[in-house]
N, C-alpha and C positions, 0 to 999 in steps of 0.2 A: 504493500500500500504506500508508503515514506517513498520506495522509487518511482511509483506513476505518480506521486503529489509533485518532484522533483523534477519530472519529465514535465510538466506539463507548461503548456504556452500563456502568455497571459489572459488570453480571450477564454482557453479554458478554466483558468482558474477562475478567473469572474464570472463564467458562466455556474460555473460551477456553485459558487455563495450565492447567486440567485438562485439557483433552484435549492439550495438548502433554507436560504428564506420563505423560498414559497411553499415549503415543503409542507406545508399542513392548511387540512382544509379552514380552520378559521380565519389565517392570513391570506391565503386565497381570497375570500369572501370579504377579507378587510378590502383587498385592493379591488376588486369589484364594484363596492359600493364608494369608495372613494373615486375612483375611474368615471364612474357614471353621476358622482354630484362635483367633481372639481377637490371639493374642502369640505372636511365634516369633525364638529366634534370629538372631544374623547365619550362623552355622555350621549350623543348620536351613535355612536358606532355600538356601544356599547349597546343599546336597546336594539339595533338592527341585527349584532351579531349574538344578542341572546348572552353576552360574557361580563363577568362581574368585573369591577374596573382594574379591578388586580390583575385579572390574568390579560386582559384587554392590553394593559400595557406592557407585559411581559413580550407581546406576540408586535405592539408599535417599536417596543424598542428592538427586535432582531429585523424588521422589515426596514427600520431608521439604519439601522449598523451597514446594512445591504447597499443604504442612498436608492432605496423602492419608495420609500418615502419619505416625507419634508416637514417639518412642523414651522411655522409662522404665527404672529403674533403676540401680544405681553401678558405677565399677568396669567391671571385662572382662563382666558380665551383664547385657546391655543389651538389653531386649526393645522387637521393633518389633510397635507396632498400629495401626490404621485408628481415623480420625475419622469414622463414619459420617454428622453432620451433612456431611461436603464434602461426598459421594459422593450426600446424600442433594439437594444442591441442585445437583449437574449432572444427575440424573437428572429435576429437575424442571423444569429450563430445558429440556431436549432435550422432556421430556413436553408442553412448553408449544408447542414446536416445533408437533410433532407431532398434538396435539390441534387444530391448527389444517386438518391434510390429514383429518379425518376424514368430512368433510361433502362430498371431495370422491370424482365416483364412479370406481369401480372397472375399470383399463384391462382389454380383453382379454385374455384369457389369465390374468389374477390367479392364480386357483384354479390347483393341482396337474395336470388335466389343460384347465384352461379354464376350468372356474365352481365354488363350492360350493356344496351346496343343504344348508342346516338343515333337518331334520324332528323331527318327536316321533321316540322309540325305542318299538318293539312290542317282543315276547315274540322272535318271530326274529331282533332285535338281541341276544340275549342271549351268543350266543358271539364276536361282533366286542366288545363290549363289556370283555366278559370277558379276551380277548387284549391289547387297548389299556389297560385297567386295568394286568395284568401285567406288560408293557412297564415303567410309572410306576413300579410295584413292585420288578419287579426292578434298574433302574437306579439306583431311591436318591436322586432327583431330586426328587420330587412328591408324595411321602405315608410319612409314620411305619408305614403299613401293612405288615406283612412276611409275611400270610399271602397267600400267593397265590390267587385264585379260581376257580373250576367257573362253566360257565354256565348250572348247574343253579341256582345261591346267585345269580348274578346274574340268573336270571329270577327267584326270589323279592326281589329286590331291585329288581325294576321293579316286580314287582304292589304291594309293599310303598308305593312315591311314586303319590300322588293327583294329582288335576288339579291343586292348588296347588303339588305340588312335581314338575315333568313333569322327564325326561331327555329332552335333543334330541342328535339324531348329524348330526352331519357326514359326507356322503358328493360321492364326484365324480359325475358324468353317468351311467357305467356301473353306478351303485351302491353300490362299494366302501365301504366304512367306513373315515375319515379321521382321527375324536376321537368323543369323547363331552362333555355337559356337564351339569350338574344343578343347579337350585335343588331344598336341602336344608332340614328343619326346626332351625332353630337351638338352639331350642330350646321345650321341651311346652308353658313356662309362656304362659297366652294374653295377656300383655303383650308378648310376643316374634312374636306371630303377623305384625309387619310387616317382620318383620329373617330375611333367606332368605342361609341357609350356600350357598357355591356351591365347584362339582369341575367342574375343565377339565383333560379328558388327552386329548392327541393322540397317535397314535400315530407311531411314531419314523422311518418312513418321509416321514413327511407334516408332521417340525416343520421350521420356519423358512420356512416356503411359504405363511403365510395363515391356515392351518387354524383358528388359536387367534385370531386376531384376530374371525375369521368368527361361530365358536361363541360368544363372547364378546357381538357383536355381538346375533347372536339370542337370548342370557339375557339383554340387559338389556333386552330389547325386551318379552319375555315376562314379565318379574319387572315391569315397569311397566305391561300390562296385566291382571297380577293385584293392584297396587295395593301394591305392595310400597314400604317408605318408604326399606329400607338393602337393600343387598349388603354381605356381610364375607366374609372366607377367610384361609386360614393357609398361609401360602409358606415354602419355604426361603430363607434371605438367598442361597447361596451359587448359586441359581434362577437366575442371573440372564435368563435369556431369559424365562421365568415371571413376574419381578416387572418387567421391562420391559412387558411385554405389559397386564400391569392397572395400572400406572403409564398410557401411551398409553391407557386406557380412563377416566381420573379415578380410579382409587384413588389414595386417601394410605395412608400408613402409619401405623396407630395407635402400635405398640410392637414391642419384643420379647421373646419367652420365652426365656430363655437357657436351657440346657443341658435342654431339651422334652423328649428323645427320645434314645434310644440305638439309632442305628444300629452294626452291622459296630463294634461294640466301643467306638462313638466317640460321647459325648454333641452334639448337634445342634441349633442355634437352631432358632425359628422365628419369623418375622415375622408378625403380623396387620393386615388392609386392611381397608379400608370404599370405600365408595361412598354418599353420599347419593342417592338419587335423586327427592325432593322429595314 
C-alpha cells in the first residue's frame, strides 16, 4: 500500500482525498443540497440531512479539509458552499478514466434486455416519445419545460426536424421504446448552421442501464456525418447522472447561468456543454 501511495501522481493523489471525502452517503447528500441552493446553513443542513449538529460538523469539516467546501461569513452566520472548480476536476480525472473504456466493445447483455438498437423516430414514435418526454418533465430533472405534451404536438414536432436535424429512439429487441435523442437547430442564423442543440431523455425505467450512453453514442455519430463542427446543450448542475454521462462522452463545461429558470417556486442553474467535434 506505502509503494502505490508513493507511486502515485498528483492528480491521483487529489483525486484520490476527494473521493475519500465523499466517501459517505451523508457528505454526499451535504454536497447535493449545497450544489443545488448555492449556501446553506449549518442548522439548514442539519434539518435537511436529518444529523445532529455534532456529527453535521464532523462530516463539514472533512469535506472543508478536501477545499469541497467553503465557509463565508462572521459570527454565528456562517454559510457553507461548494468550490465547483474541485468537483469540477474529479469529474475530469474519472472522465479521463473512463474515456479511455470507450473504444472498448460492449459485453453481452449490456442493453436492458441484451442489446440496444438506435433508429430514426417515425410519426408512430410519437406517443413513446411523448411519455418519455413527460417523465423529464414531470421529475424536474432534464428540462425548464413545464408544459406537458400530447403526441399529437409531438408528431408535429417530428414533421417539424428535417434530415439535418433527425430524432433517433432507442429501443430493446422486442421494440419497446427506451429514450429519445435529437440534434436540434441552434440557432436560424446561417453562421450557426454547424453548431446542433442536442435533447437526451431516457425514460425512467430504462436510466442507469446504458440507454443514455447508447443514444448519445448514435448522435454523435450522426451529427459527424452530417458535418456538424460542435455539439452544445444545457444541463442541470444538480443532473448529476446527466452531466456524468456527457462529461464520459468529451463535453466540457463552458459556464453557468445562475438563477435560469424557476422551477416548483425555486430559481435553478443551468450549466452549458460543448463538444468539438472537429
Amino acid at each position: 500500500m506505502k509503494r502505490l501511495e508513493q507511486n502515485q501522481t498528483p492528480a491521483e493523489s487529489r483525486a484520490l482525498q476527494l473521493l475519500r471525502a465523499l466517501g459517505s452517503p451523508a457528505r454526499l447528500r451535504i454536497v447535493e443540497i449545497v450544489a443545488e441552493r448555492k449556501d446553506c446553513t449549518a442548522a439548514q443542513l442539519a434539518v435537511e440531512v436529518g444529523l445532529a449538529q455534532s456529527s453535521l460538523f464532523e462530516h463539514l469539516a472533512a469535506l472543508r479539509d478536501a477545499g469541497i467546501v467553503e465557509v463565508s461569513g462572521d459570527g454565528p452566520n456562517h454559510y457553507y458552499g461548494l468550490d465547483p472548480s474541485v468537483l469540477d476536476s474529479l469529474a475530469a480525472y474519472l472522465g479521463g478514466i473512463g474515456g479511455r473504456t470507450r473504444g472498448w466493445p460492449s459485453p453481452a447483455g449490456a442493453g436492458p434486455n441484451g442489446s440496444i438498437i438506435i433508429r430514426d423516430a417515425t410519426l408512430d414514435d410519437a406517443p413513446a416519445i411523448a411519455r418519455i418526454y413527460n417523465q423529464g418533465i414531470e421529475d424536474r430533472t432534464a428540462t425548464l419545460e413545464t408544459q406537458l405534451r400530447s403526441a399529437e404536438e409531438r408528431a408535429e414536432w417530428l414533421v417539424a426536424h428535417d434530415e439535418r436535424h433527425p430524432v433517433l429512439l432507442a429501443v430493446d429487441p422486442a421494440g419497446a421504446a427506451l429514450g429519445w435523442c435529437s440534434l436540434n437547430r441552434f440557432n436560424p442564423r446561417a453562421a450557426y448552421d454547424h453548431v446542433a442543440d442536442i435533447s437526451v431523455f431516457v425514460a425512467r425505467e430504462s436510466r442507469g442501464r446504458g440507454v443514455g450512453d447508447a443514444m448519445l453514442t448514435g448522435l454523435e455519430g450522426r451529427a459527424r456525418a452530417l458535418a456538424y463542427h460542435k455539439m452544445v446543450l444545457a444541463a442541470f448542475p444538480t443532473n448529476l447522472p446527466g452531466v456524468r454521462l456527457y462529461q464520459r462522452h468529451g463535453f466540457l463545461t463552458v459556464g453557468t447561468y445562475h438563477e435560469q429558470g424557476m422551477l416548483e417556486g425555486r430559481w435553478v442553474d443551468v450549466v452549458v456543454m460543448e463538444k468539438i467535434l472537429g
